[in-house]
N, C-alpha and C positions, 0 to 999 in steps of 0.2 A: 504493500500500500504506500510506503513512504515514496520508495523507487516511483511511485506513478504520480505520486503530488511533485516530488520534485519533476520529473520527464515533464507535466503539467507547467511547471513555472516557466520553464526554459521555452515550452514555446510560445508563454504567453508574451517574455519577455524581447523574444524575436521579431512578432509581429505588432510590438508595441514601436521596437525600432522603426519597422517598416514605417508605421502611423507616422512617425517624427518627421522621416524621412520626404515622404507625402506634402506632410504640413506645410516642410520647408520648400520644397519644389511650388505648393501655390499662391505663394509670397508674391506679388505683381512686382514687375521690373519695372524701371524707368521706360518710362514711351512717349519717344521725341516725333512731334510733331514734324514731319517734313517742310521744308520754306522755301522753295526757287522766284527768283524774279529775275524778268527782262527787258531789255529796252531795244527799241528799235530808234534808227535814224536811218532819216533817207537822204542819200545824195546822189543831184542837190536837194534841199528843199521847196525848189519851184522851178516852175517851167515854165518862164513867163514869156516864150516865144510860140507857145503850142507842145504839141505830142512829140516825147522824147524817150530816151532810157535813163530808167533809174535806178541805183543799185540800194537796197535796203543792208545796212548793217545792224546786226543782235550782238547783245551781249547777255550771257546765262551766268546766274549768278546763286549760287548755294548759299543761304543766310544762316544756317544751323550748323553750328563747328561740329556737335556732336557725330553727328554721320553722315556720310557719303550718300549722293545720290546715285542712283541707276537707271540705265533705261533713258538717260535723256533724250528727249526730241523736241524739234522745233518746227511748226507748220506757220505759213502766213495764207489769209484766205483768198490776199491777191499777187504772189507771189509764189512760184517754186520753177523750178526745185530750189531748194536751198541747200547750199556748202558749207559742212563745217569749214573752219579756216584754221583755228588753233585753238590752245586753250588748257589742252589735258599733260601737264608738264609732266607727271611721271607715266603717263602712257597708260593707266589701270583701265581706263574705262569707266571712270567715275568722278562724278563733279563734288571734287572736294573743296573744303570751305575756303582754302586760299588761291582757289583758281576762280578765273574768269573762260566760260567757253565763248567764242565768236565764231558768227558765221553770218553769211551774205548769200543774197538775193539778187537775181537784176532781171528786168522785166519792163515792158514799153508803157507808157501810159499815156492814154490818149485824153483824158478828162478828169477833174479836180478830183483825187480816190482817198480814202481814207482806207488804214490798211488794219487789220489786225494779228499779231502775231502772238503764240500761245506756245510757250514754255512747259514741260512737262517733265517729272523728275518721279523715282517710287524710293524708299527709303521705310521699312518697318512693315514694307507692306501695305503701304499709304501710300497714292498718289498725289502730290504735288500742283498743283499749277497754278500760273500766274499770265497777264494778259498785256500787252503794250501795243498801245495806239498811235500812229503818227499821220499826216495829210499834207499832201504833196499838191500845190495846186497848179493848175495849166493853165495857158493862156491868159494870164495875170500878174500884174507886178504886188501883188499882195503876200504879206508876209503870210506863213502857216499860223492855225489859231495857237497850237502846242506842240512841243516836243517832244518825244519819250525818250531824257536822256535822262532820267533818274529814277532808281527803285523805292519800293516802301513793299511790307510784306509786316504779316500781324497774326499773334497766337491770343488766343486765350486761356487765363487758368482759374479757374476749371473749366472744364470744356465742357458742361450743363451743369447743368440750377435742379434741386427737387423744385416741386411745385410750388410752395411758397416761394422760393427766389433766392435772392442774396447778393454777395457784392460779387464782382468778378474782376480781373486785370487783365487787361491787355498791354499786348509789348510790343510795338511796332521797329523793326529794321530799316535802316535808310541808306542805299548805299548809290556811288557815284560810279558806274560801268564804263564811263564816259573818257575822253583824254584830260578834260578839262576841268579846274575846281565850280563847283556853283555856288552860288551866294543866295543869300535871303531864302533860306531855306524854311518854309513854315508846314505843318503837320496839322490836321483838324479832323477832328469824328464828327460828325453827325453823330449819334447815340452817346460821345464821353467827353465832357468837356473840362475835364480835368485831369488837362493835360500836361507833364511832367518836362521838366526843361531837359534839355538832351544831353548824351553820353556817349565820347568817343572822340569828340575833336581837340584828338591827340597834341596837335599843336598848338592849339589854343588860336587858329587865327579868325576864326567863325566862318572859313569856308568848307565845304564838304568835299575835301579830295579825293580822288582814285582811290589812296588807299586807305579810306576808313570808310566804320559802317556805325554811322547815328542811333543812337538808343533811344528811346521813348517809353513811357506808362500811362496808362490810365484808367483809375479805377471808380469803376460807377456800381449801382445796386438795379439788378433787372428780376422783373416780376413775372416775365413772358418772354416765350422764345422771339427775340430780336435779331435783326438781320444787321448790320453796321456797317459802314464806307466810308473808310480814313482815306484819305487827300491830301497830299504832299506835291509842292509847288516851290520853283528854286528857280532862278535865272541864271543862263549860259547863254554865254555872248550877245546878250541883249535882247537874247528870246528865250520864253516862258517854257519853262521844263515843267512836267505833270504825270502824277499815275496817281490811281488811286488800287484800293486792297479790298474786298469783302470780304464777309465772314458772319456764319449764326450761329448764334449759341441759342442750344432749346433747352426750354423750363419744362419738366418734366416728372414724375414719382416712379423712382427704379424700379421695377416686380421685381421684387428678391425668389418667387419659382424660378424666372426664366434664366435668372443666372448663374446657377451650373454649379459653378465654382464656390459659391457660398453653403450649394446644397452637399456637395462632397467633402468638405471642411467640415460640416457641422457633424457628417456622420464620424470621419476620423475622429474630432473632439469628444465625441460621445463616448467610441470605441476606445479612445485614450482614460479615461474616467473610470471607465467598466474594468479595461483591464489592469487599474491601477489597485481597483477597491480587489479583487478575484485576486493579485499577488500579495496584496497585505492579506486575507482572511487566511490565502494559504502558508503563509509564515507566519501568521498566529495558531495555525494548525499544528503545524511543525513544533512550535517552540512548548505550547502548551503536553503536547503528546511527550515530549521529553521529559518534559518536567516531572508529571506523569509513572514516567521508568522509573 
């Protein structure tokens, strides 16, 4: 009898390990939101003699130091094919956070177009994307209304609200893909107006050069799933740089059935409890029977 209470503890003991083991495996990791942003510029910017060729240039730009992108591509809706040109300086195949990828475009146009080109990155398993608008105008000596030579890209934490609500933060990236520093660099939400002075202008000169990338925050309290469009505006060589970023956060109440992960945990915990009290009664068994002799 004793041989089988003990054979009994040892395996309870075994798949108490297992249980640990479990528990610690469904511990959530860090999950980094993917960021790419890009800019388009077209040259020239006009074609003020009529129908010409224009060459569109992107620049791809990974905002998240944490991981690498994959899978990059770049379409424009008036424009292709498009050629990478350079960018990937150790050759992996992945747009990492101190590269810049570029690539160009060239195409005839015959009348005032407005172009749209769409960046796309996956990282975690998350796709990525971001949008850059630019307008070429023909047959006019008129300047373009904007430029896409500057990013903006935006997370928020937490990434949903239960249904009562709460505060949330936003972080927005600002970075310049551009050759050129830009000035008068200003940041606005529609949905957060309290907005944080910026981080990163290494130099202190108040331009936003090539190699930095502008920090921002701002935190507000949302009651309801909200949609938000921060808009970032800077001037390069005397004309108006522009992008803007969307983003929703939904207010929502978790169903803890459908989340799996809560339901497997609780039964481990349980199973953890049970076979804690089952190895105390058996070595009160044990010790009592001794005593006993």
């Amino acid at each position: 009898m004793k041989k089988w209470l003990l054979f009994l503890l040892i395996l309870v003991l075994i798949f108490r390990a297992r249980v640990d083991n479990v528990l610690a495996q469904d511990t959530a990791s860090v999950l980094y939101i993917p960021l790419i942003g890009i800019t388009s510029v077209p040259s020239p910017l006009a074609l003020p003699k009529g129908p010409g060729n224009v060459t569109y240039k992107y620049a791809v730009k990974n905002f998240l130091q944490e991981v690498a992108l994959s899978d990059v591509q770049v379409v424009d809706d008036k424009c292709s094919p498009i050629k990478y040109v350079t960018g990937d300086d150790n050759n992996d195949s992945k747009l990492d956070y101190s590269e810049t990828w570029r690539y160009s475009c060239t195409t005839k146009l015959a009348v005032t177009t407005q172009n749209t080109a769409t960046a796309t990155g996956v990282a975690n398993a998350i796709t990525a994307t971001h949008n850059a608008y630019s307008t070429v105008i023909v047959g006019s000596k008129d300047l373009p209304p904007l430029v896409s030579i500057i990013n903006i890209t935006r997370v928020a934490y937490p990434l949903s609200l239960p249904a009562e609500g709460g505060k949330i933060t936003f972080t927005y990236r600002v970075n310049n893909p551009g050759i050129a520093p830009l000035s008068n660099v200003v940041v606005i939400d529609n949905k957060c107006s309290a907005m944080s002075g910026r981080l990163g202008d290494v130099n202190g000169n108040n331009l936003l050069d090539t190699n930095e990338v502008w920090i921002y925050t701002c935190t507000t309290t949302l009651t309801k799933t909200t949609t938000n469009t921060v808009t970032v505006t800077a001037i390069a060589n005397d004309l108006k740089a522009s992008d803007s970023y969307t983003i929703t956060v939904k207010v929502a109440t978790p169903k803890l059935p459908n989340t799996g992960v809560m339901s497997i945990s609780l039964k481990n915990i349980v199973w953890g409890i049970l076979s804690g009290i089952l190895i105390v009664l058996i070595l009160f068994y044990l010790l009592t029977r001794n005593k006993k002799k």
